[in-house]
C-alpha positions as CSV (number, residue, x, y, z in Angstrom):
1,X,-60.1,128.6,-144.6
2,X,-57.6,126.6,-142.6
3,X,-59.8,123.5,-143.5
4,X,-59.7,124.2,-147.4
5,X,-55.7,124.4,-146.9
6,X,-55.3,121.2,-145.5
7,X,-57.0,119.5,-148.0
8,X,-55.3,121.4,-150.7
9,X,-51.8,120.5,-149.0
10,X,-53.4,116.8,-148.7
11,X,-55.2,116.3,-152.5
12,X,-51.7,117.8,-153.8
13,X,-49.8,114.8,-152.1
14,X,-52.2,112.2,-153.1
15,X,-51.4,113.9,-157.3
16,X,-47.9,113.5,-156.3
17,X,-48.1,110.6,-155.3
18,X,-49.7,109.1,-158.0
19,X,-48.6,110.9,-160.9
20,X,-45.2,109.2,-161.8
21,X,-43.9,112.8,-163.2
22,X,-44.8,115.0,-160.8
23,X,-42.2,114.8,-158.3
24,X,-42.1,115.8,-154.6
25,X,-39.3,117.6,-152.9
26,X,-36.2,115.7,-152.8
27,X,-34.2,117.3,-149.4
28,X,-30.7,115.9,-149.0
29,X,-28.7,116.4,-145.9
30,X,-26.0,115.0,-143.5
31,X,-26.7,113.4,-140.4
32,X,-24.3,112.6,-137.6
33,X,-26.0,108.8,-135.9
34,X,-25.8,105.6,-136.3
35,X,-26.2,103.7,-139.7
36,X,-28.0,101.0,-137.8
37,X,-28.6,99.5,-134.3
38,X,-29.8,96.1,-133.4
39,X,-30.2,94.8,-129.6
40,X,-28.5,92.0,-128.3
41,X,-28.7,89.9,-124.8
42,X,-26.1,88.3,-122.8
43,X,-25.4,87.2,-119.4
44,X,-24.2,90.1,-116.9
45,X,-20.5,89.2,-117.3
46,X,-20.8,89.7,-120.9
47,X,-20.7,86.0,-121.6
48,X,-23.1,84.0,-124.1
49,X,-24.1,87.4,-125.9
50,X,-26.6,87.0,-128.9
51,X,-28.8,89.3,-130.9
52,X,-32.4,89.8,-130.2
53,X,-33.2,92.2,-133.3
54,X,-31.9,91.6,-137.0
55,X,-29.7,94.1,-138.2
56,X,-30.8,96.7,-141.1
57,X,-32.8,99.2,-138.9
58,X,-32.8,101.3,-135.8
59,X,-33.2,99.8,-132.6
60,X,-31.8,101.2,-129.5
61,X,-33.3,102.3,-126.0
62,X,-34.1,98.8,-124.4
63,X,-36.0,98.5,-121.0
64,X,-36.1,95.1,-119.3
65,X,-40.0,94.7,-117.7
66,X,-40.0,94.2,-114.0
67,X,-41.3,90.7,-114.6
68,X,-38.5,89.8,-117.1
69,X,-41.0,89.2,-119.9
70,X,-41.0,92.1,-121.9
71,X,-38.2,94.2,-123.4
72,X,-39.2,97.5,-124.7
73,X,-37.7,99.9,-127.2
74,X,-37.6,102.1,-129.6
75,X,-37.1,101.8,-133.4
76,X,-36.8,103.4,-136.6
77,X,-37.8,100.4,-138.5
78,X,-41.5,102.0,-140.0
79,X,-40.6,105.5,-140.5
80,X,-40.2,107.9,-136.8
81,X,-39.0,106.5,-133.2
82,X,-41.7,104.4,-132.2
83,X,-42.0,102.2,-129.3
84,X,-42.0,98.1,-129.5
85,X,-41.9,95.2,-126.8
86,X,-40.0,91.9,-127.7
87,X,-40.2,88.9,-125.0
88,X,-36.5,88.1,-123.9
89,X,-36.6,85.4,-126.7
90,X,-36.8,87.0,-129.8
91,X,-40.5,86.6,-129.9
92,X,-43.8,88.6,-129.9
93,X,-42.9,91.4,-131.1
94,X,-45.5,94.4,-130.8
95,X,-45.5,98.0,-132.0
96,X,-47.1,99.9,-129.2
97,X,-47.1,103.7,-130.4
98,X,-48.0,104.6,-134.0
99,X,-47.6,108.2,-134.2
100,X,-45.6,110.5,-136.3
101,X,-43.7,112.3,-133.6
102,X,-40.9,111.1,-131.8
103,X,-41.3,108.4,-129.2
104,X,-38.3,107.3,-126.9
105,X,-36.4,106.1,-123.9
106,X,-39.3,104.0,-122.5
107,X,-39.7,102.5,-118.4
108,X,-42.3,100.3,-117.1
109,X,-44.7,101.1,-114.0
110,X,-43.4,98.1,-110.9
111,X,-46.5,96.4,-112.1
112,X,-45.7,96.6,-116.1
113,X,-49.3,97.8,-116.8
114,X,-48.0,101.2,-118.1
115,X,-44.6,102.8,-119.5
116,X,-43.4,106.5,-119.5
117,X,-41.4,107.3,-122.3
118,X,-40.5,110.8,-123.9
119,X,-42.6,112.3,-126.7
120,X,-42.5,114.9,-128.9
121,X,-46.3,114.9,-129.7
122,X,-47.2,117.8,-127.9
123,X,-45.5,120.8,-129.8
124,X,-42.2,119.3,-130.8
125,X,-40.5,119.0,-127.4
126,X,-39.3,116.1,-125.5
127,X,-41.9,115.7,-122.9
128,X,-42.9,112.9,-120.8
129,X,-46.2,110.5,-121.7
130,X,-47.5,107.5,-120.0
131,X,-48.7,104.6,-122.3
132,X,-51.3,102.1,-121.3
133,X,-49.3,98.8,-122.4
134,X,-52.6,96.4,-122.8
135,X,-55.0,99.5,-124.7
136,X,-51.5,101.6,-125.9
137,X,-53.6,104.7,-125.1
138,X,-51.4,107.6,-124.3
139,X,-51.6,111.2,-122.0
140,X,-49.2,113.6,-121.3
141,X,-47.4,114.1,-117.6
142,X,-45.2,117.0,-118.0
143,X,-45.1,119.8,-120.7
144,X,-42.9,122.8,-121.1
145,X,-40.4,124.4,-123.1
146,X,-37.0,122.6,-122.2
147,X,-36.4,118.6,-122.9
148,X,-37.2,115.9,-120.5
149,X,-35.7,112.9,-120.6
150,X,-34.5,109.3,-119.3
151,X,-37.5,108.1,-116.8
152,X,-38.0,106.0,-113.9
153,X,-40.9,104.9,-112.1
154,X,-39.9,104.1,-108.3
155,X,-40.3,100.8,-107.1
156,X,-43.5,102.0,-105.1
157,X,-45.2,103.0,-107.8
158,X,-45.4,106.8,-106.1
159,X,-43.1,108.6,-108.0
160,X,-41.2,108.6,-111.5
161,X,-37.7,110.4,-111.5
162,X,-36.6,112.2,-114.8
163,X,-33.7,114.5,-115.6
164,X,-34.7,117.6,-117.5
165,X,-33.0,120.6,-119.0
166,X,-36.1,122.6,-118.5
167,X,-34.0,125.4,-116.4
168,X,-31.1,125.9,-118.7
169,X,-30.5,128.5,-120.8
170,X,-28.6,126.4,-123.6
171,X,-25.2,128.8,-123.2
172,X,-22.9,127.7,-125.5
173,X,-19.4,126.0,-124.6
174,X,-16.4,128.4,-124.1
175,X,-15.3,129.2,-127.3
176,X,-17.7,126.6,-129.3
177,X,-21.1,127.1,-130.8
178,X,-22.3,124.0,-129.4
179,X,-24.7,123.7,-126.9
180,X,-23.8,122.9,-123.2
181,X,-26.5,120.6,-121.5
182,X,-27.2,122.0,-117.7
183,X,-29.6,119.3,-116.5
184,X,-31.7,118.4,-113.3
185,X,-33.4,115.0,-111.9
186,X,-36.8,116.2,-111.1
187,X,-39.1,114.3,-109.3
188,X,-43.4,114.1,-110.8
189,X,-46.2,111.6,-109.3
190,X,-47.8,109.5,-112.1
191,X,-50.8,111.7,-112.4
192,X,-48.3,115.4,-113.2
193,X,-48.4,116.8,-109.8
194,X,-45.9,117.0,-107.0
195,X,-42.6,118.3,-109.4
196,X,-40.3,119.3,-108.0
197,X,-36.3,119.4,-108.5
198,X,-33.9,117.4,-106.3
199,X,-30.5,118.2,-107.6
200,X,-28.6,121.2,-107.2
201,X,-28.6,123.7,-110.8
202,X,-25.8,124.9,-112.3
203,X,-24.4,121.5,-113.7
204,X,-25.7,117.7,-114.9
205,X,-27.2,115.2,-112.9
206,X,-28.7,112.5,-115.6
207,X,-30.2,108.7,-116.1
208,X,-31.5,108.9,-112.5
209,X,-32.3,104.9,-111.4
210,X,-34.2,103.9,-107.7
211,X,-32.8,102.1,-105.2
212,X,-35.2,99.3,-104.0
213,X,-36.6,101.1,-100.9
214,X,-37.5,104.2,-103.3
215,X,-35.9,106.6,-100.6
216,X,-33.2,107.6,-103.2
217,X,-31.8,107.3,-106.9
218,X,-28.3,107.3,-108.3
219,X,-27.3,109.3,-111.5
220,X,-24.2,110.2,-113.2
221,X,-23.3,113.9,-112.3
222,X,-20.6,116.4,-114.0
223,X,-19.6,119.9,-114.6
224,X,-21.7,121.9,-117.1
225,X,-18.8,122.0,-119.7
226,X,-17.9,118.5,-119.3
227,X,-21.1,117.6,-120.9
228,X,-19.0,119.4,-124.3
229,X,-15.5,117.8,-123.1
230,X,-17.1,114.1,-123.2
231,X,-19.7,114.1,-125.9
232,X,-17.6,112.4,-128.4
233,X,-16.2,110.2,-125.8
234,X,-12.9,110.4,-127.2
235,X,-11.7,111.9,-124.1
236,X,-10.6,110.1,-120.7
237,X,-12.1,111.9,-117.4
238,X,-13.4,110.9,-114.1
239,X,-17.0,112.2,-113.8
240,X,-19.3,111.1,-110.5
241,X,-22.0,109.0,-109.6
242,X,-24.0,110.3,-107.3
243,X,-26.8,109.0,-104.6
244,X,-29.3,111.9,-104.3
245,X,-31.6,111.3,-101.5
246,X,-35.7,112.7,-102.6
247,X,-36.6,113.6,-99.3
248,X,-33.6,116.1,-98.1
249,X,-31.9,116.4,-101.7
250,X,-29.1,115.4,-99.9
251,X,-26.4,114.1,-102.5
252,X,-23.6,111.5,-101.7
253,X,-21.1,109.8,-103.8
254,X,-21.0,106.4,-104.8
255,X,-17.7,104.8,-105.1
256,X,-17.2,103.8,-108.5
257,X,-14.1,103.1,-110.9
258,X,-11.8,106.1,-112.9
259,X,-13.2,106.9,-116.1
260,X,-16.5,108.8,-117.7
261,X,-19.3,106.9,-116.1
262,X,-22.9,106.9,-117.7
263,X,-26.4,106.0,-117.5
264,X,-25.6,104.0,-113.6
265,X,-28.2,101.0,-112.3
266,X,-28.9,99.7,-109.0
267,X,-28.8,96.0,-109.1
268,X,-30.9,93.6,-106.8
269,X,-28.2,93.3,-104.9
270,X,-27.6,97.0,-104.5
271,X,-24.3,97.4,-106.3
272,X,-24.1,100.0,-108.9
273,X,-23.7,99.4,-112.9
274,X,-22.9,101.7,-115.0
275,X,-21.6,102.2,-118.9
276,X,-18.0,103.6,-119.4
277,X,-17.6,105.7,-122.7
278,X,-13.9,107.8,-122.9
279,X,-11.3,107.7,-125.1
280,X,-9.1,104.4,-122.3
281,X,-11.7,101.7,-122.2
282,X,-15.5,101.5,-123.0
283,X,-18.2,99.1,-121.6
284,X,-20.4,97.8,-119.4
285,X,-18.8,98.0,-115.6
286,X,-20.4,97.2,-111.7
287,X,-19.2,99.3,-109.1
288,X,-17.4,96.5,-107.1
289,X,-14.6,95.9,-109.5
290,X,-16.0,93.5,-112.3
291,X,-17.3,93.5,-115.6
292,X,-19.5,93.5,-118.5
293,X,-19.9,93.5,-122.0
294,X,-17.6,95.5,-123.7
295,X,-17.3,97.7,-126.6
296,X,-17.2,101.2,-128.1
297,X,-20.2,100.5,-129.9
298,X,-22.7,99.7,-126.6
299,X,-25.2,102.0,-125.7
300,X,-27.8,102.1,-122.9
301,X,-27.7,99.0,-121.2
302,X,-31.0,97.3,-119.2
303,X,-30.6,94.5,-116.3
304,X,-33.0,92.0,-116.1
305,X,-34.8,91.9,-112.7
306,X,-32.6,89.5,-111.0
307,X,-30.0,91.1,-112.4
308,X,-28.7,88.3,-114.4
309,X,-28.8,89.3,-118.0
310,X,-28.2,92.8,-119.5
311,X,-30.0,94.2,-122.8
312,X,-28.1,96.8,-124.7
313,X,-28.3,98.2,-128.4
314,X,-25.0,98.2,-130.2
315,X,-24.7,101.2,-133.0
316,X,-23.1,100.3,-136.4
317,X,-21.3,103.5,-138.1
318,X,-21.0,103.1,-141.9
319,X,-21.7,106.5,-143.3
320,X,-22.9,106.0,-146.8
321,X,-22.0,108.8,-149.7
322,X,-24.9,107.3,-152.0
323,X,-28.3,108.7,-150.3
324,X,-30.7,106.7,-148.0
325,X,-34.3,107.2,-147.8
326,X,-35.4,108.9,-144.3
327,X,-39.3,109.6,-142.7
328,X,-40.2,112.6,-143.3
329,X,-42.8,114.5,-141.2
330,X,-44.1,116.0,-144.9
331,X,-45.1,113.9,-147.6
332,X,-44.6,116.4,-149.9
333,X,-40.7,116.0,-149.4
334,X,-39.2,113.2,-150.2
335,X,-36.2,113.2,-147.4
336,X,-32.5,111.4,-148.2
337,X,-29.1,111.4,-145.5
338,X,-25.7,111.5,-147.2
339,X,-21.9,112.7,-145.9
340,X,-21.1,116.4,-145.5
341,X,-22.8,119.8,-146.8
342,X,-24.1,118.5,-150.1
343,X,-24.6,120.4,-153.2
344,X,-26.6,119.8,-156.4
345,X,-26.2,121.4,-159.4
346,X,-28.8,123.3,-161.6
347,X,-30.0,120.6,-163.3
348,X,-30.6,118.3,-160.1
349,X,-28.5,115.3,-161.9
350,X,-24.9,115.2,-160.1
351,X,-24.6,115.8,-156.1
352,X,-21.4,117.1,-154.7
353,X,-20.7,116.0,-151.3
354,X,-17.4,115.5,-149.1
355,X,-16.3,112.6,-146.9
356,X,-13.3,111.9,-144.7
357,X,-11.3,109.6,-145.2
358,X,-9.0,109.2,-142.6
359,X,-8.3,111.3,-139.7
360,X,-6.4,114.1,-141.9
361,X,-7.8,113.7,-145.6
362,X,-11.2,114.1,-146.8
363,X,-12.6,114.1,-150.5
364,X,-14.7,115.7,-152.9
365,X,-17.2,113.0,-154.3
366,X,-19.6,113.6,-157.6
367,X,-23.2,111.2,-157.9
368,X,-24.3,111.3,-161.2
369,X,-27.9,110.1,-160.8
370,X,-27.9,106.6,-159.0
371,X,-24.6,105.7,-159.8
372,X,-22.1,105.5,-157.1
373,X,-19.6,108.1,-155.8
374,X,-16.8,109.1,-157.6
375,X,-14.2,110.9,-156.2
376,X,-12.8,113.8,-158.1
377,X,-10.4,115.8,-155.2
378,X,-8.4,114.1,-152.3
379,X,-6.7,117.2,-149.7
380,X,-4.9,116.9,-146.7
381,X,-7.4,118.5,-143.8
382,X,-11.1,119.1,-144.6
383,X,-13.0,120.2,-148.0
384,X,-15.9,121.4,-147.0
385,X,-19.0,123.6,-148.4
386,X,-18.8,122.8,-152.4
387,X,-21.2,124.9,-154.8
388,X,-21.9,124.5,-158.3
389,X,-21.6,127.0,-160.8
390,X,-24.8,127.8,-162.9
391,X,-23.9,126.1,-166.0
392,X,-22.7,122.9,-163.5
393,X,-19.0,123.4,-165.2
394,X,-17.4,124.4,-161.9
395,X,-17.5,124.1,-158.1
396,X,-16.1,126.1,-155.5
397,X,-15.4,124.4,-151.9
398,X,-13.5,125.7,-149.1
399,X,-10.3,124.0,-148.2
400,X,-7.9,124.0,-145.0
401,X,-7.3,123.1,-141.6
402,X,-10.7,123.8,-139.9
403,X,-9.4,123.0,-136.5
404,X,-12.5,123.0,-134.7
405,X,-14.1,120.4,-136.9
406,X,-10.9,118.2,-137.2
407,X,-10.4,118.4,-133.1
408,X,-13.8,117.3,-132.4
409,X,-13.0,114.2,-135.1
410,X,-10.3,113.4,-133.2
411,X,-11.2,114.0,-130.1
412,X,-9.7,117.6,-129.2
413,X,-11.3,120.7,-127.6
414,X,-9.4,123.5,-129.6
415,X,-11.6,126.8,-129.5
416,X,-13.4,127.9,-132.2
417,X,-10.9,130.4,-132.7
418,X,-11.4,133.0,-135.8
419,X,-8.4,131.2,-138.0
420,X,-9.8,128.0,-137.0
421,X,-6.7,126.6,-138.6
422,X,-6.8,128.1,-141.6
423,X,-8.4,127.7,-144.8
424,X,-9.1,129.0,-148.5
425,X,-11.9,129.1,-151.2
426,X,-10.5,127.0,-154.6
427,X,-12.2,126.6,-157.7
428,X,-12.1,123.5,-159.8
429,X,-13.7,122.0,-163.1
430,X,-16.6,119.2,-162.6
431,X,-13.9,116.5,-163.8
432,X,-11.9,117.7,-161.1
433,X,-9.3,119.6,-163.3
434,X,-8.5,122.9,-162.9
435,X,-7.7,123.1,-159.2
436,X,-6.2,126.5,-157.6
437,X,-6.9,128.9,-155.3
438,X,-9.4,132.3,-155.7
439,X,-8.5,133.5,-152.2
440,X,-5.1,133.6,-150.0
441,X,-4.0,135.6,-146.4
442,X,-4.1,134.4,-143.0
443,X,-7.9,134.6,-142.6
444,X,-10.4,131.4,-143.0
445,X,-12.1,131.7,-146.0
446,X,-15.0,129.2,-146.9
447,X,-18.4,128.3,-147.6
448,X,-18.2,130.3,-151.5
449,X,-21.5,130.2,-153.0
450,X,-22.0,131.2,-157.2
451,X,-24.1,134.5,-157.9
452,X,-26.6,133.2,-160.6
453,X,-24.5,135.0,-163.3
454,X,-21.7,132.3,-162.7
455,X,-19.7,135.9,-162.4
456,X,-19.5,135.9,-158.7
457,X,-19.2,133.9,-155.3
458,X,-20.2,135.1,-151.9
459,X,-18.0,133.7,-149.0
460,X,-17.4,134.1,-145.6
461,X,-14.1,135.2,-144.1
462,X,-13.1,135.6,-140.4
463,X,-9.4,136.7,-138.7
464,X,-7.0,139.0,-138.5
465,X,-7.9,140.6,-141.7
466,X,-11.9,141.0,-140.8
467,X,-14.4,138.9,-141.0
468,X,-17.8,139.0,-142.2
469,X,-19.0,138.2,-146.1
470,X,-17.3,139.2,-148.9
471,X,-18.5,139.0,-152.8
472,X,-15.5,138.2,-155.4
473,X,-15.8,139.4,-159.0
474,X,-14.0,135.8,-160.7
475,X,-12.8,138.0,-163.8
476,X,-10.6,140.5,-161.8
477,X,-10.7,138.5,-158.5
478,X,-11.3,142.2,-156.9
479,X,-13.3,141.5,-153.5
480,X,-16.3,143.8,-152.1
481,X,-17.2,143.5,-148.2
482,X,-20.5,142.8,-148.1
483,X,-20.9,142.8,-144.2
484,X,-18.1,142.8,-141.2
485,X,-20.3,141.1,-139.0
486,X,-20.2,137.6,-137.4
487,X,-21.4,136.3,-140.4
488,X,-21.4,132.5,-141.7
489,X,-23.0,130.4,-144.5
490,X,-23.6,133.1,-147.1
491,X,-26.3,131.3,-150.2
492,X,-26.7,133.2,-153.3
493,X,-30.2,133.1,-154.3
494,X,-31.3,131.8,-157.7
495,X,-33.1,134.5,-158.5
496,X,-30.1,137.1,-157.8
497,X,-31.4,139.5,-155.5
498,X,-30.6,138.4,-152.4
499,X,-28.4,136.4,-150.5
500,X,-29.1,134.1,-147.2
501,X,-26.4,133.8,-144.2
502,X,-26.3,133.0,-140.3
503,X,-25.5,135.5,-137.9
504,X,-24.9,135.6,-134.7
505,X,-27.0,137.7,-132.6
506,X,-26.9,138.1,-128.9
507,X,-24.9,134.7,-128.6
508,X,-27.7,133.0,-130.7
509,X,-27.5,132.4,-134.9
510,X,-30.1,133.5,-136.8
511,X,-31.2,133.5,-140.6
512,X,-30.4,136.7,-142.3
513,X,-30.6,137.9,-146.0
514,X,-29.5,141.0,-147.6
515,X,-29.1,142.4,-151.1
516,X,-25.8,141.9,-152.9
517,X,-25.6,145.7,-153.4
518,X,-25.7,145.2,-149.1
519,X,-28.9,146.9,-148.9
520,X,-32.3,145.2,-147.1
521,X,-30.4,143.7,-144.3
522,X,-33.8,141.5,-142.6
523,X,-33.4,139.2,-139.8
524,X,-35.9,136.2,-140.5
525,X,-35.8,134.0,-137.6
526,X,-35.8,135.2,-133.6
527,X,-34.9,132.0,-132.1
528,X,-33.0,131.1,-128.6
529,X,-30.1,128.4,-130.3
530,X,-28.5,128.0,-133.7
531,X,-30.3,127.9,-136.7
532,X,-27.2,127.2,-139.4
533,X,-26.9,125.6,-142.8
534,X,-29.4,127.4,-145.0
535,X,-30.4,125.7,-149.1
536,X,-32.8,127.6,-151.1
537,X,-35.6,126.4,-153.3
538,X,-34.7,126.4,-156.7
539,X,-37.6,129.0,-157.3
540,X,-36.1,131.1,-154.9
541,X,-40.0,131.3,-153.3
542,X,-38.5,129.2,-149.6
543,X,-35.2,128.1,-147.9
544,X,-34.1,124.9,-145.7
545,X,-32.1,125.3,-142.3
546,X,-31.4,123.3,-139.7
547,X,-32.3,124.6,-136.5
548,X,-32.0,123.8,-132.9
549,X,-35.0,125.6,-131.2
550,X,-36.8,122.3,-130.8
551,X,-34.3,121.4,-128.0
552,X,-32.8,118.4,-126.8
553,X,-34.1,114.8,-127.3
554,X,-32.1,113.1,-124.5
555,X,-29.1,113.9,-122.6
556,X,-26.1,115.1,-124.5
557,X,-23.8,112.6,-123.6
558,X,-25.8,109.7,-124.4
559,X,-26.4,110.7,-128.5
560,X,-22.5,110.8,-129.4
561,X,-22.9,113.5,-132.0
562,X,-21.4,116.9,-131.4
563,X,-24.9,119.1,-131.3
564,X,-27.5,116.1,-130.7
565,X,-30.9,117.8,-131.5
566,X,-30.4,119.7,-135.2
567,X,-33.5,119.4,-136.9
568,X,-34.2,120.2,-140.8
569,X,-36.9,123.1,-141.3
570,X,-38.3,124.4,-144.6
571,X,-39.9,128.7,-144.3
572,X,-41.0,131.0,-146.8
573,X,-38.6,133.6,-148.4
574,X,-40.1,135.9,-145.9
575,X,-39.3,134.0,-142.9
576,X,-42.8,132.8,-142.4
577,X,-45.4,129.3,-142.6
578,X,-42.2,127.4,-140.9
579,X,-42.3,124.3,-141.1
580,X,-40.3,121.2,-139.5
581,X,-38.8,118.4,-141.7
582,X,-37.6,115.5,-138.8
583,X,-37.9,114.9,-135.8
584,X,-35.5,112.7,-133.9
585,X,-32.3,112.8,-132.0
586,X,-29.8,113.0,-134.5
587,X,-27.7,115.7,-135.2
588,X,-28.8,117.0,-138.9
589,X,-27.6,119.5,-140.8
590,X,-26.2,120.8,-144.4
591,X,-29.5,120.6,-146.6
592,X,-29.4,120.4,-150.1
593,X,-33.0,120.9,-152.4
594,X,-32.7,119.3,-155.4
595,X,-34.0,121.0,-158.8
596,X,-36.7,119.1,-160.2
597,X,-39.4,119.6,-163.8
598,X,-43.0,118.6,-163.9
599,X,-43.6,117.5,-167.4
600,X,-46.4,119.2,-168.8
601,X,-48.6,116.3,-168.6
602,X,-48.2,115.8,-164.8
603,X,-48.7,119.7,-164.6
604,X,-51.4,119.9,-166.4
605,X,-53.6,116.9,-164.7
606,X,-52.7,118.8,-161.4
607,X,-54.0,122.0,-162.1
608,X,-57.3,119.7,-163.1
């Protein structure tokens, strides 16, 4: 039975495929990363830099070999994070893992025969796996629900240190829905036994690197909600680096400069590097006063063994409105990124989508097929949510301060507080005429989705005056409550009879639906995290979400995206056959589905 699925599911690609009508899913969603990331060498002063990847992909993660004639890393370059060497040069370049899951944050064995890296091959979460480099034959060394990540194999060869979040119970930031990261450096001998934990819980330890005699590593340690304070690194701070001995567990500070300190090295020499990332000064520092390469823009720097040259990945930001093709983990859906929360209309032909502009203006932009962006509203504050009326003559968006959103942009911690600065559903023709205002009071009133009948919006309000969802007749503008819960992210379905929201349950967010008559309240998801951003099918048969029960990837601090591990997941109106869409480190979130027709040619040869 399960067998005959499969290759149902598979012979149904292979149609789609080939038939030039018959059109896969097209998904469209926003993703917080990096437009591109290349590698680049220089001397350890910063001097003489030069790139060692071309630009136009994804390459970030380096690892200098501990004979100086290999670089490994990861890269996006042939679909999902896969592992490569380069020689120091620029030249042999080798993939050396192939496999549809996520493959990351790679470190040799002392003898450079094998590499531990993070996977997510074995049931989505980041684990650790040791790769044969000469056979690239993989196994698994640790498993388990929470995330490991950032490994390194002592000098002796005895033991490989990791920090993991395996013990935390992903509590959210005071008053945020993000994610704090509580992590441990654990200690595992090459063949998964021996773990054990050597830091104290209750905060982060991460990045752990040996000293020579493999007595002790250093890491970069903070308070639990300092890994939300300094995510964006847009704020100054003066976190620890910290000697942790493996024997005792005995922990002792290493003097270091001001300033939030990440991802530390031991040199041959024994002095400490380590990257700076705040809001005063970022780049590449050593512990006894001088300096390396420099720039917002560096990320997880590598030494060469003696410590002479550094290998680092520098990130390019250049969010594009027009979508780009991404891997997707399901050939049946063809996967594109784009700005914020974007919106088709019924016909599948113009996008909505909104992008800031500047630190305190953001626009509503309209793609008509492949043509580019065109902007149609320009407001002070943020624009955000946009929905198209059925006949694709009208959108609704919510507009305002949203405080919690514009903070993190600009690098403050303001609660999510239930005004959240403010904000209001408006209405406006396609041509961008016709602006005003369907909703007003002190409350924050967004995320408006049309009822089918092009009669009605659902949106979500929270404040003074309630919150919870709240339907809006647009003839009378007479409200209804529909629910005075926690409520968020309300989607009209296309058929009419029901309507799709987030709740929060417990201190977790969960997928709801619920008649518009308020009747049938059914909780469809049961998951430990946030699960957010819900899109129906056009059919009204399944639903996207973006979800974060698959964990971390890598440490918090090291992704630069306010919740680093939102992944895109497809279900059943029911709330069954889940499915995930990606798999990598990037925050994603705000699917669109875009409505598509098979011509009755294309249909026909498929039911053949």
């Amino acid at each position: 039975m399960i067998r005959l699925r499969l290759r149902c599911a598979c012979f149904g690609a292979l149609i789609a495929a080939s038939l030039p009508g018959l059109a896969v899913d097209r998904v469209i969603f926003a993703r917080l990363g990096p437009a591109e990331a290349s590698l680049f060498v220089s001397n350890a002063d910063g001097a003489a830099e030069r790139p060692l990847t071309p630009a136009g992909s994804l390459d970030y993660n380096p690892s200098w070999s501990p004979k100086g004639d290999w670089i490994v890393f990861t890269s996006e370059r042939a679909g999902p994070a896969d592992l490569y060497r380069i020689h120091p040069d620029g030249t042999g370049l080798e993939r050396l893992t192939d496999d549809p899951a996520y493959d990351d944050q790679a470190g040799f064995s002392p003898d450079g025969k094998h590499i531990v890296f993070v996977s997510t091959r074995a049931g989505g979460r980041a684990n650790l796996w040791i790769l044969d480099a000469s056979s690239h034959r993989a196994r698994a060394l640790t498993s388990g629900d929470g995330g490991d990540f950032r490994p390194s194999w002592s000098p002796d060869g005895r033991w490989i240190a990791f920090s993991s979040d395996r013990d935390s119970d992903l509590r959210p930031a005071k008053g945020r829905w993000e994610r704090l990261h509580i992590v441990d450096i654990y200690l595992v001998h090459p063949d998964g036994t021996g773990l054990k934990r050597i830091s104290q819980h209750g905060g982060f330890c991460g990045s752990p690197k040996w000293t020579p005699d493999s007595k002790s590593v250093v890491a970069y340690c903070m308070s639990d909600e300092d890994t939300w304070t300094y995510r964006s690194g847009r704020e100054d701070g003066d976190d620890q680096l910290m000697k942790i001995d493996i024997a005792s567990g005995q922990t002792t500070p290493v003097p270091a400069g001001p300033g939030v300190k990440l991802v530390p090295s031991v040199m041959p020499s024994g002095e400490i590097a380590y990257l700076r990332h705040d809001k005063s000064t970022n780049g590449i520092f050593y512990a006894g006063g001088r300096f390396g390469p420099a720039g917002a823009d560096l990320h997880a720097p590598s030494w060469s063994p003696d410590g002479a040259h550094v290998v680092y990945s520098r990130y390019i930001s250049k969010p594009a409105s027009e979508p780009v093709k991404q891997w997707s983990r399901n050939g049946e859906f063809d996967l594109y990124k784009t700005a914020w929360l974007p919106a088709y209309d019924a016909s599948g032909e113009h996008l909505a989508i909104t992008k800031m502009n500047s630190s305190d203006k953001t626009s509503l932009l309209i793609i008509d097929g492949d043509k580019p962006a065109r902007p149609i509203l320009e407001k002070q504050g943020l624009i955000l949510g946009p929905s198209w009326s059925p006949d694709g003559k009208q959108i609704v968006v919510g507009v305002g301060g949203f405080t919690a959103f514009l903070d993190f942009a600009s690098g403050g911690k303001k609660p999510a507080d239930p005004v959240n600065g403010g904000a209001q559903v408006a209405i406006l023709n396609s041509d961008g005429s016709g602006y005003r205002l369907l909703t007003s009071g002190n409350n924050n009133n967004a995320f408006a989705s049309f009822a089918p009948d092009g009669k009605h919006i659902v949106y979500r309000t929270s404040g003074p005056d309630g919150e919870g969802l709240r339907i809006m007749d647009l003839a009378d503008s007479s409200v209804t409550t529909l629910t005075d819960d926690y409520d968020n992210f309300p989607v009209w379905s296309p058929r009419g009879d029901s309507i799709a929201f987030m709740r929060r349950i417990d201190g977790n967010f969960e997928v709801m639906t619920i008649h518009p008559d308020g009747k049938q309240l059914s909780q469809l998801t049961h998951t430990r995290g946030n699960e957010a951003h819900i899109a129906w099918s056009p059919d009204g048969e399944r639903m996207l979400f973006t979800s974060s029960r698959m964990g971390f990837k890598d440490e918090a601090l090291l992704i630069g995206a306010p919740q680093p591990y939102g992944e895109i997941f497809v279900m059943n109106a029911a709330g069954t056959h889940v499915e995930q869409l990606t798999d990598d480190q990037w925050e994603e979130g705000g699917p669109a589905w875009q409505p598509h027709s098979i011509p009755k040619l294309a249909a026909a040869s498929a039911a053949q």
